[in-house]
C-alpha positions in Angstrom: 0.0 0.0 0.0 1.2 3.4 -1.2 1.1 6.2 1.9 0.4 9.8 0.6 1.1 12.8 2.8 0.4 16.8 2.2 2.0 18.4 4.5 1.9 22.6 4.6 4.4 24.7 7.0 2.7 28.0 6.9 4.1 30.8 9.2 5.2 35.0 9.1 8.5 35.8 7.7 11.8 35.3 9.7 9.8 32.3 11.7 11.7 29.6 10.6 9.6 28.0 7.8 12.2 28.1 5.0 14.3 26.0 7.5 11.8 23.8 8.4 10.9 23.6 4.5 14.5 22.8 3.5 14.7 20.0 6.1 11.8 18.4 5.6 12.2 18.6 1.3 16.1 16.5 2.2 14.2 14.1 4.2 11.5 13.1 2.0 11.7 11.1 -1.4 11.5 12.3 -4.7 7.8 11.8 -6.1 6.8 14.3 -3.8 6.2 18.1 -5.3 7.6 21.2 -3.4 5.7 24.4 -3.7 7.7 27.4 -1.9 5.3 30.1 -1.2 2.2 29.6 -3.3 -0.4 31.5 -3.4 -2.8 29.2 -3.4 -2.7 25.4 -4.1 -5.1 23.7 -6.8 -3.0 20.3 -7.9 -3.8 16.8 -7.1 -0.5 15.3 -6.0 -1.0 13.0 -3.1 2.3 14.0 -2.4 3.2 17.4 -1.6 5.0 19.8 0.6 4.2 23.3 0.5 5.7 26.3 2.6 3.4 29.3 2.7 3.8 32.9 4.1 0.7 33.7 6.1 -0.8 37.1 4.5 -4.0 38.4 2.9 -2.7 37.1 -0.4 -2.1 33.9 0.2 -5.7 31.7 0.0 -5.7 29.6 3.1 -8.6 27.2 2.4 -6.2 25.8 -0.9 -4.3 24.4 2.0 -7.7 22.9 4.6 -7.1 19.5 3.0 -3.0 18.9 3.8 -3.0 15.6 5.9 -0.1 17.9 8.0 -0.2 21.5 8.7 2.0 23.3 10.5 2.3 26.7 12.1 5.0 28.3 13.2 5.0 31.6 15.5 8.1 33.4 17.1 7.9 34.8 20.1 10.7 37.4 20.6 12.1 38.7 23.9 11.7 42.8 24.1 14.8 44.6 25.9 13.5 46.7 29.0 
């Protein structure tokens, strides 16, 4: 049995996706497709791995079907 997995990192700029993005794309094997920063996602690969920047450009519910999303967030420490 062939698995199939979508996965999306989605995140602001500077969070860490492209890392994230570029570690996961070495990992995985080659019949997968790798979408960096789509706008929006209409394909039918069972296998993909997209990295998205969240903004008001970028159509969101493209992505509400990825077996994996993930969201990254930083937190940053202000100086007093």
């Amino acid at each position: 049995m062939k698995h199939t997995y979508a996965r999306v990192i989605a995140g602001l700029a500077k969070s860490g996706t492209t890392a994230l993005y570029s570690a996961l794309k070495q990992s995985l094997p080659d019949d997968y497709v790798y979408l960096f920063e789509p706008r929006n996602y209409e394909g039918s690969s069972p296998n993909v791995l997209a990295k998205i920047l969240l903004s008001a450009s970028v159509c969101l519910q493209d992505f509400d079907s990825f077996d994996k999303q993930i969201f990254l967030s930083v937190i940053r420490a202000m100086s007093l």
